[in-house]
C-alpha positions in Angstrom: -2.6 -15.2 -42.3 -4.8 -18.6 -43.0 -7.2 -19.7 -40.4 -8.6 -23.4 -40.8 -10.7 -24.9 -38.9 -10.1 -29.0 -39.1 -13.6 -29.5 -36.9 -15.3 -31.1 -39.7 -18.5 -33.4 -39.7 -17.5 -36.0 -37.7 -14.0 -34.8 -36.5 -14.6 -34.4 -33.0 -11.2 -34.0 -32.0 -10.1 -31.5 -34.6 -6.8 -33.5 -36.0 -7.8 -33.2 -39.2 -8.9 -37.1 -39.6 -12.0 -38.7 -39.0 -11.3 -42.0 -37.0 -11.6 -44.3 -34.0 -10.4 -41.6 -32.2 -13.2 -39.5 -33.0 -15.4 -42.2 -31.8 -13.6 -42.4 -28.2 -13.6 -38.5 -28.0 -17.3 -38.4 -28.7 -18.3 -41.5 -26.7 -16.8 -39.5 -23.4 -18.7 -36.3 -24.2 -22.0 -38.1 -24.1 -21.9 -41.3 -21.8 -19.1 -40.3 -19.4 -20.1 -36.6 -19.7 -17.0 -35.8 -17.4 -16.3 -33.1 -20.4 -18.6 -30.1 -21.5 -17.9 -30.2 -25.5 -16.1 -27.5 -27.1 -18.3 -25.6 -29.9 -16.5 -26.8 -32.1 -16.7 -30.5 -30.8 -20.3 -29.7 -30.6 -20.2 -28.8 -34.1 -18.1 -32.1 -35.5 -20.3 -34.4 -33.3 -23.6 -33.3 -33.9 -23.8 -35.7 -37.2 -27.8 -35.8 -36.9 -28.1 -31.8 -36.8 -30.2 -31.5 -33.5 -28.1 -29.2 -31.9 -26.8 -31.4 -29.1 -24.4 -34.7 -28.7 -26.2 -38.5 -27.9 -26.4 -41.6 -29.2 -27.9 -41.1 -32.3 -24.5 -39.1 -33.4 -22.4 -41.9 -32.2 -24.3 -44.3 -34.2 -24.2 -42.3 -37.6 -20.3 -41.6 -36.7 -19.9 -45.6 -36.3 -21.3 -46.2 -39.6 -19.2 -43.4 -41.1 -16.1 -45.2 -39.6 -17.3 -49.0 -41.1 -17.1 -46.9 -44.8 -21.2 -46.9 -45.1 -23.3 -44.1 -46.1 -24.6 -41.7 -43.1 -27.8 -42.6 -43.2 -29.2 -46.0 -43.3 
């Protein structure tokens, strides 16, 4: 039996790809907030490492997504 887990850094949706999809996904959990995030979304998301989802991770995720580096 394998187990993977696609939720990597910046995979918020868990399909395995880091794109603009991510961005929407992430951008609902922490303007709209109509979601509570999964763990593992919480896990993908949290690109700055302070344990919760805000702007700050949907900035860094942006700048992955233009091909820079994560931090400026």
């Amino acid at each position: 039996m394998t187990v993977w887990n696609a939720y990597g850094p910046g995979d918020v949706n868990g399909d395995g790809f880091v794109d603009h999809k991510d961005f929407v996904r992430l951008v609902l959990l922490i303007v709209v907030r109509r979601f509570t995030p999964t763990a593992n979304e919480l896990m993908a998301g949290d690109l700055n490492g302070n344990g919760r989802l805000d702007h700050r991770d949907a900035q860094i995720l942006k700048r992955i997504l233009k091909g820079k580096k994560k931090n400026p």
